[in-house]
C-alpha positions in Angstrom: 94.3 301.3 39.3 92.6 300.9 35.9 92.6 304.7 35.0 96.7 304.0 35.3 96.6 300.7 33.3 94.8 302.2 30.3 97.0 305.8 30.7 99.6 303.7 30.3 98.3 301.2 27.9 97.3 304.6 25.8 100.9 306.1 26.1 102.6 302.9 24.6 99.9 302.8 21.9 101.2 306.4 21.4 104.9 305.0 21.1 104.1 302.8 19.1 102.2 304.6 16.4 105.0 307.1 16.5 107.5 304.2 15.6 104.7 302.9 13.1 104.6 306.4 11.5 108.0 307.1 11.4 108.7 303.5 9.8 106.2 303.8 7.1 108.1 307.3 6.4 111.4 305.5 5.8 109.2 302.7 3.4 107.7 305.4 1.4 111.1 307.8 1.0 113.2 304.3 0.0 109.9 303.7 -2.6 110.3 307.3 -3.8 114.1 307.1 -4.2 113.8 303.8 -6.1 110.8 305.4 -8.6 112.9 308.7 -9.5 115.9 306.0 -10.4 113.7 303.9 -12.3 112.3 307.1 -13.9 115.5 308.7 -14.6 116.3 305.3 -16.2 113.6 305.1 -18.6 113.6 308.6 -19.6 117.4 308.2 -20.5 116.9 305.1 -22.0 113.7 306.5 -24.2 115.8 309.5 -25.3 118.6 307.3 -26.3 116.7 305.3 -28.0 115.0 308.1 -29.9 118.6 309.6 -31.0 119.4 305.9 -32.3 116.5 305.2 -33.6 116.9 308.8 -36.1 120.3 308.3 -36.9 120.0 304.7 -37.3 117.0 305.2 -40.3 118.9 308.1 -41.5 121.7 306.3 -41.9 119.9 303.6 -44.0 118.2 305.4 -46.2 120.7 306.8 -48.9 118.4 308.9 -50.4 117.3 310.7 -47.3 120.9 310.6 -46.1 122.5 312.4 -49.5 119.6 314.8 -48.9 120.4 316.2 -45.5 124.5 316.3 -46.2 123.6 318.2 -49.1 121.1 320.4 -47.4 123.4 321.3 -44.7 126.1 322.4 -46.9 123.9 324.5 -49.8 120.6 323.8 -49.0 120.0 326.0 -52.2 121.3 323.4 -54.5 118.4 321.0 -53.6 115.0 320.9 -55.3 111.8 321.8 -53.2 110.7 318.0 -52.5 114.7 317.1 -51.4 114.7 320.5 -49.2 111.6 319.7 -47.3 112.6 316.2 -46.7 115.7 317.4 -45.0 114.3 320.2 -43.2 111.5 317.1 -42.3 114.3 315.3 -41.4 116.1 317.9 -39.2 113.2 319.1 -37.6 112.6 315.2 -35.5 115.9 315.3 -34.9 115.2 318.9 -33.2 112.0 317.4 -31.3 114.1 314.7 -29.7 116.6 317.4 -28.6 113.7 320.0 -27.3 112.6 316.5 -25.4 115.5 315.8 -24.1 116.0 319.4 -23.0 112.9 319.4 -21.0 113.2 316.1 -19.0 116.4 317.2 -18.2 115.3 320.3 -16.7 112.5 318.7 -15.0 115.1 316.4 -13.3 114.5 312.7 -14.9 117.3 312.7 -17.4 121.1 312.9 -16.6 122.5 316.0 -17.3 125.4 314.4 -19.1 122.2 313.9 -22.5 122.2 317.8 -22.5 125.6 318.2 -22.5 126.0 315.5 -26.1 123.0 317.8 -27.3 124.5 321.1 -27.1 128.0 319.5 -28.5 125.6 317.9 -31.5 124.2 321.5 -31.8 127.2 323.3 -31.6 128.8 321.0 -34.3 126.2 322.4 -36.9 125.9 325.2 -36.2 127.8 326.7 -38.7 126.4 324.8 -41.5 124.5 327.1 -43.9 121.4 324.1 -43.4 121.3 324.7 -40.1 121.1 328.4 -39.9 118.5 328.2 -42.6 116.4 325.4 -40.6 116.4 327.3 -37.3 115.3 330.6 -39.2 112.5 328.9 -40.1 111.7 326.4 -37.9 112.5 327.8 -34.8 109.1 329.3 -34.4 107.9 325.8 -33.8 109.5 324.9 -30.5 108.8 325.9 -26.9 110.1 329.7 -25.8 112.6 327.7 -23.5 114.1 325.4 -25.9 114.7 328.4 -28.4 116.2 330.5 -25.8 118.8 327.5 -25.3 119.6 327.2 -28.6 119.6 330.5 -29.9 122.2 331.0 -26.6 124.3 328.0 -28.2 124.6 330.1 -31.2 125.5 333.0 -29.9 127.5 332.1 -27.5 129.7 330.9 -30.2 129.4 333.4 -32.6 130.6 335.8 -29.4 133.6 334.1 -29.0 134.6 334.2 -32.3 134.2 337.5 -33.2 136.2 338.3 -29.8 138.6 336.3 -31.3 138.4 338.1 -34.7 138.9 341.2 -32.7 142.1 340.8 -30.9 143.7 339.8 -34.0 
C-alpha cells in the first residue's frame, strides 16, 4: 500500500515538474521576445541618433559645411587642410552607415535603416567627392560593407549604361 502511494506520489511530482518546465519555457521565450524588442529598439534608436547627431554638427558648422558641398562637387578646387576635413567628415558619416549595415544584418535594426542608407548612398554617388572618397577610403571598411556599396555603385552604373545602350 505505501509502494503505490509514493509510485503515485512520484508520478504527480513527475506532472508537475513537466508543467513547471514547460511554464518556465513560456517565461523565458516571452523574456527573450521582449529583450530582442528592446534591443532592436536601442540599436535603431543609437543609429538614428548617430545620423542626427552628424548632420546636425554638419549642419552648424559653416565652415565644415561649405567644405564638404565643395568637396563633393570638385574636390580638386579645395586646398589640402579643407580636403581632409571633408574626406574626415565623410568618412564618420561612412562608419555610421558600415554600423548600421552590420546590426541590420545581425538582426537588431529594422531593415527599413538600410534601405534610407543605400538611398543616401545612391544619391551621392555620382558626385565626383564621392567617387574620390570611396577610392581612397574604401580600404578602411569591413570586406562586407565594401561589397555592399561597391554593388550600390554598380548596380547603378549597370542600369545606366543599359540605358545608354538601347538609345
Amino acid at each position: 500500500m505505501a509502494k503505490i502511494k509514493i509510485d503515485n506520489l512520484y508520478k504527480v511530482s513527475q506532472i508537475v515538474g513537466g508543467f513547471g518546465v514547460f511554464f518556465t519555457l513560456i517565461f523565458f521565450s516571452i523574456q527573450f521576445r521582449n529583450n530582442t524588442i528592446a534591443t532592436k529598439s536601442e540599436s535603431a534608436s543609437s543609429a538614428v541618433s548617430a545620423l542626427t547627431n552628424w548632420y546636425s554638427n554638419l549642419g552648424n558648422d559653416k565652415q565644415s559645411s561649405d567644405n564638404l558641398y565643395q568637396f563633393m562637387i570638385e574636390p580638386d578646387s579645395l586646398n589640402d587642410e579643407e580636403k581632409f576635413q571633408a574626406i574626415m567628415n565623410l568618412h564618420s558619416l561612412m562608419l555610421v552607415f558600415q554600423n548600421a549595415y552590420y546590426l541590420e544584418l545581425e538582426g537588431t535594426l529594422d531593415d527599413r535603416l538600410k534601405k534610407s542608407l543605400t538611398s543616401t548612398i545612391k544619391g551621392a554617388k555620382d558626385q565626383k567627392g564621392f567617387k574620390y572618397y570611396w577610392s581612397i577610403r574604401k580600404s578602411n571598411f569591413f570586406d562586407e560593407f565594401k561589397k555592399y556599396v561597391d554593388e550600390i555603385l554598380l548596380i547603378e552604373e549597370q542600369s545606366v549604361n543599359i540605358y545608354n545602350t538601347i538609345e
